[in-house]
PLY file of the C-alpha trace (Angstrom):
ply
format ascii 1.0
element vertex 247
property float x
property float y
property float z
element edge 246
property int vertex1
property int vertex2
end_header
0.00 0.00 0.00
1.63 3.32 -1.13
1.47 6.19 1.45
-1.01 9.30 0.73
0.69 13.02 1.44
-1.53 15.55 1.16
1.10 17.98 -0.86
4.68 18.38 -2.18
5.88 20.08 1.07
4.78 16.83 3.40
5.99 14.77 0.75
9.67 15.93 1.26
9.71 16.14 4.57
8.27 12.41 5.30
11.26 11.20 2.59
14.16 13.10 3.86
13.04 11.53 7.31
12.87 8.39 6.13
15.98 8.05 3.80
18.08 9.44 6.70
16.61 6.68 9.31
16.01 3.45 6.77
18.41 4.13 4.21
21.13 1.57 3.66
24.93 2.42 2.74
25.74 0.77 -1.16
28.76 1.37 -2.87
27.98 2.47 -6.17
30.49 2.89 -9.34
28.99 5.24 -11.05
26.99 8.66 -10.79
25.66 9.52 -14.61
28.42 8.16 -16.39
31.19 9.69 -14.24
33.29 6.82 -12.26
32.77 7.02 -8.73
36.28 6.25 -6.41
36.63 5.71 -3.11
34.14 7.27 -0.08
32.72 8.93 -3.17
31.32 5.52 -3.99
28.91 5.29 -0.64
25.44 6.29 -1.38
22.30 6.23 1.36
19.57 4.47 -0.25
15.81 3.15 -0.02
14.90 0.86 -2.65
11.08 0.52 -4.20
9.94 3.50 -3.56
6.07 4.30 -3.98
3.67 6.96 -2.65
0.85 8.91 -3.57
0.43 13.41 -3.65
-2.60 13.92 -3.54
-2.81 17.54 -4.55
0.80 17.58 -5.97
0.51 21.41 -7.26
0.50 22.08 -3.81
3.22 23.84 -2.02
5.78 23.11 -4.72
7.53 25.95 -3.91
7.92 25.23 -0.40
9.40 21.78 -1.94
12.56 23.46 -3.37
12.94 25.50 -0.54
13.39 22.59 1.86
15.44 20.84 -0.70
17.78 23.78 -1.81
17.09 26.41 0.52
18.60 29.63 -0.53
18.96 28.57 -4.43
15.42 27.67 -4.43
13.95 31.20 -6.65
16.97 29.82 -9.20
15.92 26.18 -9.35
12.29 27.08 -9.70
13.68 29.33 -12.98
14.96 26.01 -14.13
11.88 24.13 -13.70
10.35 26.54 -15.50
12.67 26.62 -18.46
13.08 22.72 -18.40
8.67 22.28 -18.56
9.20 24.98 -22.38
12.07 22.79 -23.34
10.75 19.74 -22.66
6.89 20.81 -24.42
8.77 22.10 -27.31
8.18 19.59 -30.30
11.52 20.07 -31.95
12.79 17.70 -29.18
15.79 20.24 -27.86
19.47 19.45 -27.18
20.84 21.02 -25.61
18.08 23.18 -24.82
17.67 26.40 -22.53
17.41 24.96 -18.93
20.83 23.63 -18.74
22.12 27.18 -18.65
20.30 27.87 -15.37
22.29 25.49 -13.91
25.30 25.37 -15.53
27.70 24.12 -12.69
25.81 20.82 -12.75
24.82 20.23 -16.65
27.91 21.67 -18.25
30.28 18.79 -17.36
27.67 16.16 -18.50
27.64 17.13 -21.92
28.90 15.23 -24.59
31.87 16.27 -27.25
31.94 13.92 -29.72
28.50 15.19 -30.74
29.29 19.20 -30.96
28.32 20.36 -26.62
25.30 18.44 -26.62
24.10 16.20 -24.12
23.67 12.46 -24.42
20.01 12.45 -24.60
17.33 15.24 -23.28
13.75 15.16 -21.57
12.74 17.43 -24.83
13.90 14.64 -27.31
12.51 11.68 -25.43
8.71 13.32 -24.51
8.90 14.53 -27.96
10.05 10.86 -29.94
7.56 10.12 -32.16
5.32 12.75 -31.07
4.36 11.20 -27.81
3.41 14.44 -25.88
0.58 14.98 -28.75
-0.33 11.70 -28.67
-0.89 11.30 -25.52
-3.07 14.51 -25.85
-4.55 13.13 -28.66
-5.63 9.69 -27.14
-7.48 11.33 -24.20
-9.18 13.26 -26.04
-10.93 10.26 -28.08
-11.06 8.32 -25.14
-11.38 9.75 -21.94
-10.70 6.71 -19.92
-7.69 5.54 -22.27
-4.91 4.00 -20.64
-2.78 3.94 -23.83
-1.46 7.86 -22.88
2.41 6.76 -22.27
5.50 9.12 -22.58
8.55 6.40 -22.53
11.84 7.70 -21.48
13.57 4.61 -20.88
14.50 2.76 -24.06
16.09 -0.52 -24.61
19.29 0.13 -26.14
20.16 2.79 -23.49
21.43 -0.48 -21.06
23.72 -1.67 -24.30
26.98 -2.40 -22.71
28.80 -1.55 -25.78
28.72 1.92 -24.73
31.33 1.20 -21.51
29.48 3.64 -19.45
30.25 6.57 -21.34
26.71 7.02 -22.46
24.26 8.64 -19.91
21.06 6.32 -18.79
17.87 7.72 -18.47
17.09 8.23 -14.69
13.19 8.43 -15.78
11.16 5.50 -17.18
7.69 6.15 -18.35
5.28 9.13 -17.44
0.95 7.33 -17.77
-1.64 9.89 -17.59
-5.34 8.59 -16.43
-8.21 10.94 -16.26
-10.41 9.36 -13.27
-13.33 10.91 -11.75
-13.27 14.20 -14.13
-8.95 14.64 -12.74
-5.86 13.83 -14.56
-3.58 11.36 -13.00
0.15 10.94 -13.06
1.59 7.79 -12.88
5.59 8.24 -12.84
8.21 5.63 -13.01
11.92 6.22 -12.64
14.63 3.89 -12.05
17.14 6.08 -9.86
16.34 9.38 -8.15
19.36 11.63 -6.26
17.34 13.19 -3.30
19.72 16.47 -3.58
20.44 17.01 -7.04
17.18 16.18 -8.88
14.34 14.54 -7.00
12.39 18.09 -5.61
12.86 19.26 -9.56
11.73 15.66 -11.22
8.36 15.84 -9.07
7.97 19.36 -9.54
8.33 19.04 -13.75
5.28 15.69 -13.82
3.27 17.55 -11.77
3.94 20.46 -14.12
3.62 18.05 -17.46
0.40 17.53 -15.75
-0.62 20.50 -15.34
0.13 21.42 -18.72
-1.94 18.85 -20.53
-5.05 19.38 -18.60
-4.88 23.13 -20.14
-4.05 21.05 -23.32
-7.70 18.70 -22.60
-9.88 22.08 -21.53
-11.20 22.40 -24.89
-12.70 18.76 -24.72
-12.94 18.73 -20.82
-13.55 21.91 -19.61
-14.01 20.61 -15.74
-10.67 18.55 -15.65
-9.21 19.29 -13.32
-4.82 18.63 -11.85
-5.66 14.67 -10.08
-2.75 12.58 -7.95
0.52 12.40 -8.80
1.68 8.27 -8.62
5.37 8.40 -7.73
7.33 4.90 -8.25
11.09 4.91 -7.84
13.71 1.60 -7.61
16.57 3.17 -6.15
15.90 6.75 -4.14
18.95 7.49 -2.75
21.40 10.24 -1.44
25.19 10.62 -2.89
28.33 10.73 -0.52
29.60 14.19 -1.25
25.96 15.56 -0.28
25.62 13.84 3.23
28.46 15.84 4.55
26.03 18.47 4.60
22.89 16.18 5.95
22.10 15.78 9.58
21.95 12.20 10.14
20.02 11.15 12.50
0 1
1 2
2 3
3 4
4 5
5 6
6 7
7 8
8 9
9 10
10 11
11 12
12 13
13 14
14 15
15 16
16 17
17 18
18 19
19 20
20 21
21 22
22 23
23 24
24 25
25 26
26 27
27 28
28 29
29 30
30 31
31 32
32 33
33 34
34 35
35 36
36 37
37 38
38 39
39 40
40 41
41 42
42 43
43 44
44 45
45 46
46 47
47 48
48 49
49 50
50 51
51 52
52 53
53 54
54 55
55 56
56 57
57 58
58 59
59 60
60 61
61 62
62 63
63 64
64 65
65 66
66 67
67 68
68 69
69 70
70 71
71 72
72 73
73 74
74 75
75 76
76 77
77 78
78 79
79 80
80 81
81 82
82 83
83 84
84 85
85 86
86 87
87 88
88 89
89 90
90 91
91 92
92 93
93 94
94 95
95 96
96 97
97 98
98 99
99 100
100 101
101 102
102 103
103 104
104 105
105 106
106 107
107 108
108 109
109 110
110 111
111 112
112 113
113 114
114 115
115 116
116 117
117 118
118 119
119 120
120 121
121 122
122 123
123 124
124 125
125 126
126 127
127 128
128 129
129 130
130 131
131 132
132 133
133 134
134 135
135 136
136 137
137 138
138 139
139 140
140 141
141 142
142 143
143 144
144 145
145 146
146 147
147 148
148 149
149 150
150 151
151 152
152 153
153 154
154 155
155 156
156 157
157 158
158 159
159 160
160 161
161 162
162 163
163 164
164 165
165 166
166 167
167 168
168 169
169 170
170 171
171 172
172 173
173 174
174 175
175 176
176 177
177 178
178 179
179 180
180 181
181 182
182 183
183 184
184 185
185 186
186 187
187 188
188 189
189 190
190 191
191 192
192 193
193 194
194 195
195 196
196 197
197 198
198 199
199 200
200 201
201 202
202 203
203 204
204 205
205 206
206 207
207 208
208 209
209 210
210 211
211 212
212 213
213 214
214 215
215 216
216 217
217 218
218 219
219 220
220 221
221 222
222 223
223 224
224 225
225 226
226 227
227 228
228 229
229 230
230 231
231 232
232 233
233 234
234 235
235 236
236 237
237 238
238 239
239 240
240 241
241 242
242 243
243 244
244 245
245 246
């Protein structure tokens, strides 16, 4: 049974609680496709993570400020930019966002490809039109459960790539409309608590937001429904719980 929070805010502040008391230490090798070494390698996690946000366009906001405290006004500019680049159907890379926060993105782009990254949200919403066709299938079916944005692809895991290619965190984004509200159902395989998690629930709640306006025309009552949150590996990297009170 998934646990309910009512908003984003006591969302955050139920898993920061819990993934400093439960969380296990696990060595990990890698962090994107940059070789961990050393301490670097220990990483707090929980693993099969599910809950429920009820009203997830709720105290957002407050979400990022818990998570990144002072930064928070420059991460929600990100968010922003990240929801036009990722709703732009030219499928963008490198796109705008990145900018925002280039101490973080800059180093993960790729080279052999001209400063672009290895994939983007933009392309992979964008892939054979899935943002409009998930639009597209609610509208002639209200109750379809064929709306599906894939992220994750097969070849992504090939091992021929040694590592050097970057994975995915996200797997699949399913949109529901139950009971006249638009559901979220969002998969991702790995989640860093510090670096990404506050911004990936803030941008599906924001996706869902955004088709709603999209369905308006067809269902003008629809209304923003529960965000479905499943994660395998919700964790915590080592050079971020120097700064973490453990308890």
């Amino acid at each position: 049974m998934a646990r309910i929070f009512k908003d984003c805010l006591e969302m955050v502040q139920e898993m920061d609680r819990e993934l400093k008391v439960s969380g296990i230490t696990v060595p990990v090798k890698h962090y994107q496709n940059k070789e961990l070494i050393g301490d670097n390698q220990n990483t707090k996690e929980l693993i099969g993570v599910n809950f429920i946000i009820s009203k997830p366009n709720l105290k957002k906001k407050e979400m990022l400020e818990f998570l990144f405290k002072d930064d928070a006004d420059n991460i929600e500019k990100y968010c922003k930019q990240e929801l036009l680049d990722r709703i732009n159907r030219e499928g963008l890379n490198p796109g705008n966002s990145y900018k925002i926060r280039l101490d973080l993105w800059q180093s993960l782009m790729s080279k052999k490809d001209g400063e672009k990254f290895d994939y983007t949200y933009s392309e992979r919403i964008n892939y054979h039109n899935q943002l409009d066709n998930v639009i597209s299938a609610l509208k002639e079916d209200e109750h379809s459960r064929r709306a599906m944005i894939m992220i994750f692809k097969p070849e992504d895991t090939d091992e021929s790539s040694g590592f050097t290619t970057r994975i995915p965190c996200s797997i699949s984004y399913q949109f529901l409309i139950r009971n006249n509200k638009l559901m979220c159902l969002y998969s991702i395989r790995s989640n860093d608590y510090f670096k990404h998690f506050g911004i990936d629930i803030y941008l599906a709640n924001s996706l869902q937001e955004y088709i709603v306006e999209q369905l308006k025309d067809k269902y003008p009552k629809l209304k923003v429904g529960a965000l479905n949150y499943y994660c395998g590996s919700f964790h915590a990297y080592n050079e971020d719980l120097t700064n973490w009170v453990i308890y």
